[in-house]
Structures are given as structure tokens and as C-alpha cells.
N, C-alpha and C positions, 0 to 999 in steps of 0.2 A: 222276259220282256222282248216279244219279239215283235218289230215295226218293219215296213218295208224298207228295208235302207238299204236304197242302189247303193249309196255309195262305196259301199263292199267290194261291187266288181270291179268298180270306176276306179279309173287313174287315181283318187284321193284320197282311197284307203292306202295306194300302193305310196302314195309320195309318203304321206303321213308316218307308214309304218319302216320306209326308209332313209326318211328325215331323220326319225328321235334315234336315232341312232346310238348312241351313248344311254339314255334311260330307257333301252326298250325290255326291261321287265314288264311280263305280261299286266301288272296290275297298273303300271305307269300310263304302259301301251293304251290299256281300255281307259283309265282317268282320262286319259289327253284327249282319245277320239267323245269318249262320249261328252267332253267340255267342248271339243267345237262343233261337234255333231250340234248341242243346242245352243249354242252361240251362235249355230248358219240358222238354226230352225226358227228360235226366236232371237235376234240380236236384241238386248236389254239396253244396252251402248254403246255410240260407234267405240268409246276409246279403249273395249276388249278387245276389237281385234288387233291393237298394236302391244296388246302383252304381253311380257318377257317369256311366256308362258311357249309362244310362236317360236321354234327354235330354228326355223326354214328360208329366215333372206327375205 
């Protein structure tokens, strides 16, 4: 699946990937991006993005 996804170079891959800190096994890593990759792409509800899911403050 490949989509143009800046946000690879961008700052929010790098926070993302030095946020999860503690579950950064690689299958964790890609769950977590690819759930807010489409929670930013299509948000379904605001009250996802206050999910326990967010481990960044």
C-alpha cells in the first residue's frame, strides 16, 4: 500500500516514533501510525483523538 504520505519526512513521524517509546515494537510502531494516519485523514469522531491510545501529553 503505498500513498503519498509526507508525513514520513515531517516532524510527526519523528515525534510519533519517539513518543511510543516503551511499545516501539515494529508491529506496535505501524498499528499506532497507521490508526492516526486515518483518524487525521478521515476523523470518524472528535472523542478519538483524546484516546488512551495517544501516549504524548
Amino acid at each position: 500500500m503505498k500513498a503519498r504520505m509526507t508525513y514520513w519526512n515531517g516532524s510527526w513521524w519523528c515525534r510519533r516514533m519517539g513518543c511510543t517509546g516503551q511499545g516501539s515494537t515494529m508491529k506496535e510502531a505501524w498499528d499506532d501510525m497507521w490508526k492516526l494516519y486515518f483518524e487525521a485523514v478521515r476523523p470518524a469522531r472528535p472523542q478519538t483523538f483524546h484516546s488512551p491510545r495517544v501516549r504524548c501529553g
